[in-house]
VOBA-1610 file (N, C-alpha, C; in pm, whole numbers, padded with zeros to 5 digits, always signed):
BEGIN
Unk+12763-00793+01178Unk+12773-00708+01296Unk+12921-00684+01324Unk+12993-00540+01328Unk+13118-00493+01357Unk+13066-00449+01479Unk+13164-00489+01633Unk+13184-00400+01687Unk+13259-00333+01742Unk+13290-00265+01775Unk+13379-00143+01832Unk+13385-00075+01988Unk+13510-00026+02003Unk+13527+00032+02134Unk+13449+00169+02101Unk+13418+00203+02216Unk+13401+00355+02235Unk+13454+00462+02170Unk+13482+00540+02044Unk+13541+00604+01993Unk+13605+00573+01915Unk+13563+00432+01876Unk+13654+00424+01748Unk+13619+00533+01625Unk+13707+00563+01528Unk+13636+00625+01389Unk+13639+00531+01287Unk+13662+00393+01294Unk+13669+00311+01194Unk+13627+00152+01223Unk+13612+00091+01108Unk+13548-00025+01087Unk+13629-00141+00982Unk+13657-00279+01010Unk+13738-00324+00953Unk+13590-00427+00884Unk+13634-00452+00732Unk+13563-00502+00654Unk+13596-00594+00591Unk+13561-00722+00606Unk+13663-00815+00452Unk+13590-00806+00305Unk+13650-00817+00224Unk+13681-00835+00101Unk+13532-00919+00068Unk+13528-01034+00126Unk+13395-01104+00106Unk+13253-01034+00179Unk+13291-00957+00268Unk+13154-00911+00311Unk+13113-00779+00212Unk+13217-00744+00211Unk+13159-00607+00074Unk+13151-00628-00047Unk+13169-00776-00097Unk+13114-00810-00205Unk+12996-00856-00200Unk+12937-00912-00055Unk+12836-00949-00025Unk+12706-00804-00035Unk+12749-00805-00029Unk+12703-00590-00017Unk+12678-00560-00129Unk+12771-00574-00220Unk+12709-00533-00310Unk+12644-00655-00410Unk+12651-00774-00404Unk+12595-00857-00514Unk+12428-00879-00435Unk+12420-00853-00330Unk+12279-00857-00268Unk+12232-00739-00199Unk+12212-00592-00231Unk+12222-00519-00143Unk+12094-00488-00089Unk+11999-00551-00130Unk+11847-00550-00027Unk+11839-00667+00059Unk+11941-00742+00066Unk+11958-00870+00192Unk+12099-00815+00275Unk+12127-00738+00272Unk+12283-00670+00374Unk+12182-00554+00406Unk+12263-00620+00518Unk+12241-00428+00680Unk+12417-00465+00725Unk+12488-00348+00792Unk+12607-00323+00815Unk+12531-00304+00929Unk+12569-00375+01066Unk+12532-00310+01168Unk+12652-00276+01276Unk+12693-00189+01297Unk+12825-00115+01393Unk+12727-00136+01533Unk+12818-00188+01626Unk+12775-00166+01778Unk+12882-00099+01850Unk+12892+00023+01881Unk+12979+00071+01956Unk+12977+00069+02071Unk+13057+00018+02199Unk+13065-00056+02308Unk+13138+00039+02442Unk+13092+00121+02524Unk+13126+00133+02617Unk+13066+00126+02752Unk+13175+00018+02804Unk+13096-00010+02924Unk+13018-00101+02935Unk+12875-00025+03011Unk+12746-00121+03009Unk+12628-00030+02913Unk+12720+00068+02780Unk+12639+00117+02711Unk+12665+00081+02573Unk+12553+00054+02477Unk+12623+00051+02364Unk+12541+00101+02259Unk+12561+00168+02163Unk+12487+00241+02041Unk+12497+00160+01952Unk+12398+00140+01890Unk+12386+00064+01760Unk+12389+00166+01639Unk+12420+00071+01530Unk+12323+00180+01399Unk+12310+00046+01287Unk+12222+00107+01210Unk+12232-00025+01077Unk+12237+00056+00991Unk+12299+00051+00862Unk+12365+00066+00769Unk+12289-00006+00613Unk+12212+00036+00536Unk+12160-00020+00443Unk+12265+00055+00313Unk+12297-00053+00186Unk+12361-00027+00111Unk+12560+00080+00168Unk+12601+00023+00242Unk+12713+00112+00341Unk+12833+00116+00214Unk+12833-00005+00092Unk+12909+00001+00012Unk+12915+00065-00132Unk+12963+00112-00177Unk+13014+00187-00337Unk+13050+00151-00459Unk+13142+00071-00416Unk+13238+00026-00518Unk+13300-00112-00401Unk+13361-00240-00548Unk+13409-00333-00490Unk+13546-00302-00468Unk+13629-00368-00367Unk+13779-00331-00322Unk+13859-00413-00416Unk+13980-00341-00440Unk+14048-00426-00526Unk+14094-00575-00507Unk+14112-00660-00634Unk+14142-00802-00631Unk+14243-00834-00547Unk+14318-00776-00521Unk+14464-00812-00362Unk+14351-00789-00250Unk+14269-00720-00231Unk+14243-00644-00096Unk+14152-00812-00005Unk+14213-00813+00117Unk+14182-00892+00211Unk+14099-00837+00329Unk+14058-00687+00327Unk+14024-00663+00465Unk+14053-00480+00407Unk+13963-00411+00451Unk+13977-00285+00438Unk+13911-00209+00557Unk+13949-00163+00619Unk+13901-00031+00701Unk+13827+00130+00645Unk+13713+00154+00679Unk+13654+00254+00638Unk+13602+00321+00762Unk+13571+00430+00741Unk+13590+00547+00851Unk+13417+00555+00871Unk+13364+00506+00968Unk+13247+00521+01005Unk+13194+00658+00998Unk+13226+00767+01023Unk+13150+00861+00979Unk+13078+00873+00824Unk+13230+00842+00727Unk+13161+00875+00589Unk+13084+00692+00557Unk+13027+00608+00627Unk+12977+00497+00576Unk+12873+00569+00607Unk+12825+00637+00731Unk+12684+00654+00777Unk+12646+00756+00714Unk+12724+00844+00606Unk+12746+00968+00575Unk+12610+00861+00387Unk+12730+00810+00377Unk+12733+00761+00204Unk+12535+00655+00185Unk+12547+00577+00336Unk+12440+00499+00355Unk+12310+00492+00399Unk+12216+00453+00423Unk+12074+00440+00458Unk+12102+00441+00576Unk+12042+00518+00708Unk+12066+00484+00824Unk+11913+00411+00874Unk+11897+00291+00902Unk+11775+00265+00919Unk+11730+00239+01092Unk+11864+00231+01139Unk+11799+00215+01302Unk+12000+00274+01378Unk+11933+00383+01414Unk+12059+00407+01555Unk+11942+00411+01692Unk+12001+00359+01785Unk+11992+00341+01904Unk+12117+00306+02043Unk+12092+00366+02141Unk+12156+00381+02270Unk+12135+00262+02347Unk+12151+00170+02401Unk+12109+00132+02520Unk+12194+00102+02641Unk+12169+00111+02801Unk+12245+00056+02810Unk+12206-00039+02952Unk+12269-00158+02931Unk+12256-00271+02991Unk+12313-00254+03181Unk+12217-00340+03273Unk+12251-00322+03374Unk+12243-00521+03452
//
């Protein structure tokens, strides 16, 4: 679970979770919670990864539009808490 402010366009990822992604990718969901307020949107993300990041890479940022673009969207939802 990544979450995020209100408007973010991006998502920070480590190195071990997107290998996790891809060496199991029917046991990984990517789930983004975007957070404003007392509202927050979910989405889940099946298969969100491509390719593994290179052997230096510690942490990579990817642009939430093209993950939800590239991936399975299996649940977006709104809610918001009172």
């Amino acid at each position: 679970v990544k979450g995020r402010e209100a408007g973010a366009t991006t998502v920070t990822v480590s190195k071990n979770e997107v290998l996790c992604a891809l060496n199991k990718p029917d046991a990984f969901i990517l789930a983004i919670v975007e957070v404003d307020g007392d509202t927050t949107r979910t989405v889940y993300l099946e298969r969100p990864f491509t390719s593994p990041p290179d052997f230096s890479t510690v942490s990579t940022n990817y642009s939430i539009d093209s993950l939800k673009a590239s991936a399975k969207v299996t649940l977006e939802k709104e809610e918001t808490w009172q």
